[in-house]
C-alpha positions in Angstrom: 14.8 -2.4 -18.6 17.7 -2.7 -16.1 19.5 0.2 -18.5 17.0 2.8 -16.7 18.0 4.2 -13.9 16.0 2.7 -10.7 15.6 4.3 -7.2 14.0 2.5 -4.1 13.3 3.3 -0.7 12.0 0.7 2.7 10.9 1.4 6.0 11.4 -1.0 9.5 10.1 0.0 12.3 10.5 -3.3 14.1 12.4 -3.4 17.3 14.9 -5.8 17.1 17.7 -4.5 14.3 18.2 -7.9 13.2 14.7 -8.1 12.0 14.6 -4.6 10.9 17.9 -4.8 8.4 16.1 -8.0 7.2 12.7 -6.6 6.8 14.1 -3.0 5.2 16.8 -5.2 2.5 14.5 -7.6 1.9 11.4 -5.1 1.1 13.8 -2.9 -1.3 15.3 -5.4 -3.3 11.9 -6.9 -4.2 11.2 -3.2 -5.3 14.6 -2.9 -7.4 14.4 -4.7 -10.4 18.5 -5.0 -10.5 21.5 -5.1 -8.7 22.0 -2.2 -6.4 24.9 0.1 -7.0 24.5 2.4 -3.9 23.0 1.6 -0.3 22.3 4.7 2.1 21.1 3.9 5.4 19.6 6.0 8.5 18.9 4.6 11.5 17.2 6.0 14.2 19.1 7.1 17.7 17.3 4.3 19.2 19.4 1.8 17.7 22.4 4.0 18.2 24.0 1.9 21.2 23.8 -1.3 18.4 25.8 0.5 15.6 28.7 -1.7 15.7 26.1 -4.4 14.4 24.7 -2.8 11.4 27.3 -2.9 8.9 28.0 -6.8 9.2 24.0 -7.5 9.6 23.5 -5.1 6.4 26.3 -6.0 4.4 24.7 -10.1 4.9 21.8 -9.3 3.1 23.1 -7.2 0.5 24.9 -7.9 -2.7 28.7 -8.1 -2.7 30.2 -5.2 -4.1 26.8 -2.4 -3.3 28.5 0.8 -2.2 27.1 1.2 1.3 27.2 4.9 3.6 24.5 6.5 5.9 24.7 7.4 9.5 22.7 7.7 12.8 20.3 10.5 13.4 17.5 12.2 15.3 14.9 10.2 13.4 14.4 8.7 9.8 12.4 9.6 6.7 11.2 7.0 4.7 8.3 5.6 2.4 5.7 3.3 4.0 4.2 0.2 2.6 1.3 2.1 1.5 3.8 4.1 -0.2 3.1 7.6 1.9 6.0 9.9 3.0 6.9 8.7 6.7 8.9 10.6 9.5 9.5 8.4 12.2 10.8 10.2 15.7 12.3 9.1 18.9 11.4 5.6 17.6 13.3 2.5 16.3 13.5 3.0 12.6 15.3 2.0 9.6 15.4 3.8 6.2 17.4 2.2 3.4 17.2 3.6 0.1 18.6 1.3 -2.7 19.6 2.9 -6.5 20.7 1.2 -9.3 23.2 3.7 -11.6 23.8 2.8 -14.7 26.6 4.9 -16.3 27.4 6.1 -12.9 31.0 5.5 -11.0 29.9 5.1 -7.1 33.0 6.1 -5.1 32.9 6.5 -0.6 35.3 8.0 1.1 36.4 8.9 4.9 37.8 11.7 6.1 39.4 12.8 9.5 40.0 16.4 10.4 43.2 15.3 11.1 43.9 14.3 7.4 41.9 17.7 5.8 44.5 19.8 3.9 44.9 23.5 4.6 42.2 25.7 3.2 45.1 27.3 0.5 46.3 23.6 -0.7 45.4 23.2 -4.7 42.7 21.7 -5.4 44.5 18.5 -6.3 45.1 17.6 -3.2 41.2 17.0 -2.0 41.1 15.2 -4.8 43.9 12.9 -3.9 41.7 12.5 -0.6 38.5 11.9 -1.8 39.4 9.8 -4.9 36.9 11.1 -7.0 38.2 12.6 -10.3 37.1 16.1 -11.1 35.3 15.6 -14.4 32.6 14.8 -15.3 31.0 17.2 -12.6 30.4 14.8 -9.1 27.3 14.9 -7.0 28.1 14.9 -3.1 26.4 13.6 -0.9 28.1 14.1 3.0 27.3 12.7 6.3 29.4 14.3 9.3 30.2 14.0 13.0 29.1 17.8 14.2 32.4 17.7 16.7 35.1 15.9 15.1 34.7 16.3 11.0 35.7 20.5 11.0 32.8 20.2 8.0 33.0 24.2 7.4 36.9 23.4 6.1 35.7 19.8 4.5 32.9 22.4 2.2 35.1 25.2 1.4 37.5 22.6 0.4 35.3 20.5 -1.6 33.8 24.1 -3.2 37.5 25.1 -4.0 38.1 21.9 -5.5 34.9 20.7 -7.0 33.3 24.0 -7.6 30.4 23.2 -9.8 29.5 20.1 -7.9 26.1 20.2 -6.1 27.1 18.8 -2.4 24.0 18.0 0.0 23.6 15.9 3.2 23.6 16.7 6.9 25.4 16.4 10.5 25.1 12.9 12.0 22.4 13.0 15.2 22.3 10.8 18.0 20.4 12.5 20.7 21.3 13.6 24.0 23.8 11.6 25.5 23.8 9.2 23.2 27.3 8.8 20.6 26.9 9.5 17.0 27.9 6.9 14.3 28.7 6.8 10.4 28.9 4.3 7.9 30.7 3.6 5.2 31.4 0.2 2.9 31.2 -1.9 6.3 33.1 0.2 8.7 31.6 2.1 11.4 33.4 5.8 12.0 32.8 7.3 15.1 34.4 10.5 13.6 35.6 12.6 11.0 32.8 12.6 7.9 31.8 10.0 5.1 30.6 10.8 1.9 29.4 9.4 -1.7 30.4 10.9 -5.0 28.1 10.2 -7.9 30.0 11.0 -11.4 28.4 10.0 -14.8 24.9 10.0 -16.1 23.0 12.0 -13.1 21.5 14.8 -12.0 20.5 16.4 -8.6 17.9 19.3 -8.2 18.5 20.8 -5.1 15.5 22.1 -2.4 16.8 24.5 0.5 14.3 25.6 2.8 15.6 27.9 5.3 12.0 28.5 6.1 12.7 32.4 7.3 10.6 35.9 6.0 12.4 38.8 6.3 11.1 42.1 8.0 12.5 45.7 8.1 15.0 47.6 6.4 18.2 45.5 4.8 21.5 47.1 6.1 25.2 47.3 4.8 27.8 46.3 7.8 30.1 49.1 8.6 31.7 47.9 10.9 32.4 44.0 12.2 35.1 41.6 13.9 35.0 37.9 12.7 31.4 37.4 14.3 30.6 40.6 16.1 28.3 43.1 13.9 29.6 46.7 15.4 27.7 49.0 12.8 24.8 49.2 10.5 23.7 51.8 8.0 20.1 51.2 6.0 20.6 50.8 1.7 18.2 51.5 -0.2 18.9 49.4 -3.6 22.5 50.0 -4.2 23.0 53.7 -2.3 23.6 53.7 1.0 21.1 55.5 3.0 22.8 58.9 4.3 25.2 58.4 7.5 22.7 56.7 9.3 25.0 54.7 10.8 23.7 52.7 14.4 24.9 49.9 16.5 23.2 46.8 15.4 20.9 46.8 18.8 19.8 50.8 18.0 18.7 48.8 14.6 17.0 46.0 16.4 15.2 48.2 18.8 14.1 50.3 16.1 12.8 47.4 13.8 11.2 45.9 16.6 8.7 49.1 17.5 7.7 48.8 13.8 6.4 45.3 14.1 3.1 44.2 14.7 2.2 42.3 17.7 2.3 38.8 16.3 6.0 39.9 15.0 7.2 41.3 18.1 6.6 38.4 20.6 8.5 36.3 17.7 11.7 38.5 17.7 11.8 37.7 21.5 12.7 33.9 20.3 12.5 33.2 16.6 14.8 36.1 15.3 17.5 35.5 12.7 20.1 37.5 10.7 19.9 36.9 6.5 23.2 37.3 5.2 23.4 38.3 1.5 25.1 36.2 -0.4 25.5 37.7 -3.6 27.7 41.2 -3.3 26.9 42.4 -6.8 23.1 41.4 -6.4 20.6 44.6 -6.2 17.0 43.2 -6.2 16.8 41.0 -4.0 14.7 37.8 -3.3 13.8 34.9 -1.5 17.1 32.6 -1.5 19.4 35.0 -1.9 19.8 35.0 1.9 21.9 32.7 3.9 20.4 32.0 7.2 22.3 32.3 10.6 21.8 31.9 14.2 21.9 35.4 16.4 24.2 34.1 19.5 24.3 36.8 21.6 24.0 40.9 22.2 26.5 43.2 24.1 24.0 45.9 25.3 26.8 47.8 26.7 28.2 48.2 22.5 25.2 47.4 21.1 27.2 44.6 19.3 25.5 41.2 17.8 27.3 38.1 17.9 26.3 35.7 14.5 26.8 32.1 13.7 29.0 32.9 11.2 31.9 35.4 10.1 30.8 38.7 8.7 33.0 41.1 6.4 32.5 45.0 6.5 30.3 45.9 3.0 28.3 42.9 3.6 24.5 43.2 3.0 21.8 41.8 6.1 18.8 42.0 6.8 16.7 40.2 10.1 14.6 37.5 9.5 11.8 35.5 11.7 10.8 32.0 11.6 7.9 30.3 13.0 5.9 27.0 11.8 3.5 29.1 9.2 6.8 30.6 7.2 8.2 27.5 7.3 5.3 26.5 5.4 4.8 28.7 3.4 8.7 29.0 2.4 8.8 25.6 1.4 5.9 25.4 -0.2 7.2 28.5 -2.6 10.4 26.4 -3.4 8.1 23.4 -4.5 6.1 25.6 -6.7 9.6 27.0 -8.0 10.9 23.4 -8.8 7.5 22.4 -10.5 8.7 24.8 -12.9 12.0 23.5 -13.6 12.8 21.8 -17.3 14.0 18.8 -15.9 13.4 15.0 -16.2 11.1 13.0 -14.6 12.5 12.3 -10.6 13.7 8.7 -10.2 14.2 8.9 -5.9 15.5 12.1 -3.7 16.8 12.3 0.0 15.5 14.7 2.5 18.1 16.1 5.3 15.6 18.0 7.9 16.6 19.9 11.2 16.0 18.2 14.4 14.1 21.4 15.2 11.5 21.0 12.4 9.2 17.7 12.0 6.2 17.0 14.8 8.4 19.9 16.8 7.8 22.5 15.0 4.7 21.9 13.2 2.9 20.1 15.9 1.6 17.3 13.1 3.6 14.3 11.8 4.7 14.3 8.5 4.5 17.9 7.5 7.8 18.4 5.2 7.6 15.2 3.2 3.8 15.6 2.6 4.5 18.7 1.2 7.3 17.5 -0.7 5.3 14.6 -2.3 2.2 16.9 -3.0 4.4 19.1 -5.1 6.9 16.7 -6.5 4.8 13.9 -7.1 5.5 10.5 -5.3 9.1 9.0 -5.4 11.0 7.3 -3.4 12.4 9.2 -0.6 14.8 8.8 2.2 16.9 10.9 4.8 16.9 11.8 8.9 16.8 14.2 11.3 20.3 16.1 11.5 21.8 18.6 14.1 23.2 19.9 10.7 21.6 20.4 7.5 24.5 20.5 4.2 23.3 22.2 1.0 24.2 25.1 -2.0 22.7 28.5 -1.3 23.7 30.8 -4.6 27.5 29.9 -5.7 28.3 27.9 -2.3 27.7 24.9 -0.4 26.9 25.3 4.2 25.7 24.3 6.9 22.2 25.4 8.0 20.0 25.0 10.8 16.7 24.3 11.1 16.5 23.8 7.5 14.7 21.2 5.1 17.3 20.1 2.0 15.9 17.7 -0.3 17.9 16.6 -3.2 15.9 15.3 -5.8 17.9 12.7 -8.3 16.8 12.1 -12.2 19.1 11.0 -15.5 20.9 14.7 -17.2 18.7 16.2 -19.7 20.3 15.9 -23.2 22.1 19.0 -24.1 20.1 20.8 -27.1 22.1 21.8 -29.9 21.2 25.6 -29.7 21.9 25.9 -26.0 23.0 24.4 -23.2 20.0 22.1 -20.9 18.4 23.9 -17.8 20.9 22.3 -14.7 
């Protein structure tokens, strides 16, 4: 029995986070029917001025030697007592998810930016950092300060090192005004990022809904400084489309007249830029696009300012995003994962942007509903991030107003024909 591996979740939302750590410990070790390997905990930026308290009131009630990280956010996502998918916002909450890993070595680790080494180091050295060998294949799962961790060089370094490693999590959220926290194995960080590497006898499925549809033409970048798109020329397939070459804006204005009216009054707000990932990739799909934030336009150069560096030869194409995609993008990536030849789900974490939930969808609940009327019930924890972490094609970023669930099970055994679905 206590060789399986088990996977709990409990929600508090009592005021008082004495009585909450109580009630959430004592409600998911009645649930786990062993000794806990691995604690993660979320509390709600309504406890965030009482952080200094968790990690001694937590570490009371749990079993000496439980591997213990989580971190403040926007809001928590949990299981209730009736055992339905909870998102609790801008109220006191506590979610702690409990797993018992047999066959698994549990390693945390901090790091500062200070202590990151440079982006052309050898991979070795990230693993001195970390601690956490390089075989068998980790899982990640990161929890970072959005101003002090510098998490796009902690992901292209953990990438370079740990390249077939699935890495998920999210950015640490605290609300306005109020100071973000992280935990990890009884000390509170103010800074930098924690993280929890899972090496043995586990898997991770991975869930990342961008929740974006893309419209008009995709275009090849001719033209492009760091950020700044200069120059855009249509492809069709893997041909360039003539010399039509434009500013990015000429491209914008010109998309926008073909839209409908629904369409058009979205690009005034909800308009995004789809970044192909893949270079070699000709028929493109859903997911092959990485999502990023338009910052800005220069009318006078017709320039477009992204959220993220661009490279001459790059593929794009504009994207919109409004409650119903979301939706219905999500719900396409559950069907997707339904089809998967995998193992039954013990537990899974959800990382959401603060932008989605009762925001965006103007209902409580809406992601994690989804989630469990696809996936089935589980146990399921997370929060609301300024920053959500997860793989898109061969790489691991940072996303916004995103959805990443990571969905935890034992490794399918390896057939002796081929290799088993990952």
């Amino acid at each position: 029995m206590t060789e399986q591996m088990q996977w709990t979740n409990a929600l508090s939302t009592r005021p008082s986070l004495e009585e909450a750590v109580k009630e959430v410990s004592a409600t998911a070790q009645q649930q786990l029917y062993a000794t806990p390997d691995l604690a993660i905990v979320f509390i709600s930026a309504a406890f965030a001025s009482e952080c200094t308290r968790l990690m001694p009131l937590l570490q009371a009630q749990l079993p000496e030697g439980t591997t213990v990280v989580g971190c403040v956010g926007g809001g928590v996502v949990a299981v209730d007592g009736d055992g339905n998918p909870t998102e609790l916002e801008e109220k006191p909450a506590i979610s702690l998810t409990l797993a018992y890993l047999p066959r698994v070595e549990v390693r945390a680790f901090h790091l500062t930016a200070e202590g990151l080494p440079d982006l052309d180091a050898p991979p070795n050295r990230w693993v001195e950092l970390t601690g956490v060998s390089q075989e068998p294949e980790p899982t990640f799962v990161i929890l970072a300060d959005p101003f002090t961790s510098k998490i796009y060089d902690v992901l292209q370094g953990l990438d370079y090192a740990y390249p077939k490693s699935v890495k998920l999590g999210g950015l640490a959220s605290g609300g306005v005004g109020t100071q973000t926290g992280l935990f990890s194995n009884g000390q509170l960080y103010r800074g930098g990022t924690v993280g929890v590497a899972l090496s043995g006898e586990i898997q991770v499925d991975t869930i990342v809904a961008q929740g974006c549809r893309p419209i008009g033409p995709v275009y090849r970048v001719t033209e492009g400084e760091r950020n700044i798109l200069l120059g855009l020329e249509p492809v069709s397939g893997d041909a360039a489309g003539g010399s039509q070459v434009q500013t990015p804006l000429e491209a914008l204005r010109e998309l926008v007249q073909s839209l409908d009216e629904r369409d058009r009054e979205l690009a005034q707000n909800s308009l995004f830029v789809g970044v192909v990932r893949d270079e070699f990739k000709s028929d493109l799909q859903h997911g092959d696009f990485l999502i990023r934030n338009l910052l800005g336009i220069d009318p006078k150069q017709g320039a477009m300012a992204l959220g993220d560096r661009i490279r001459v030869g790059q593929r794009i194409q504009f994207h919109l995003r409004d409650a119903q995609t979301s939706a219905e993008d999500l719900e396409m990536l559950l069907e997707q994962y339904k089809l998967r030849d995998r193992n039954p789900p013990v537990g899974a974490l959800m990382f959401a942007c603060l932008g989605r939930g009762s925001n965006l969808y103007k209902q409580p609940n809406f992601d994690s509903s989804l989630f469990f009327q696809y996936a089935g019930a589980m146990p399921l924890g997370g929060f609301f991030c300024n920053g959500e972490i997860g793989p898109v094609g061969e790489g691991t970023f940072l996303h916004g107003y995103t959805s990443v669930f990571g969905i935890f099970s034992r490794p399918q055994a390896k057939k002796e024909t081929s290799s088993a679905t990952s």
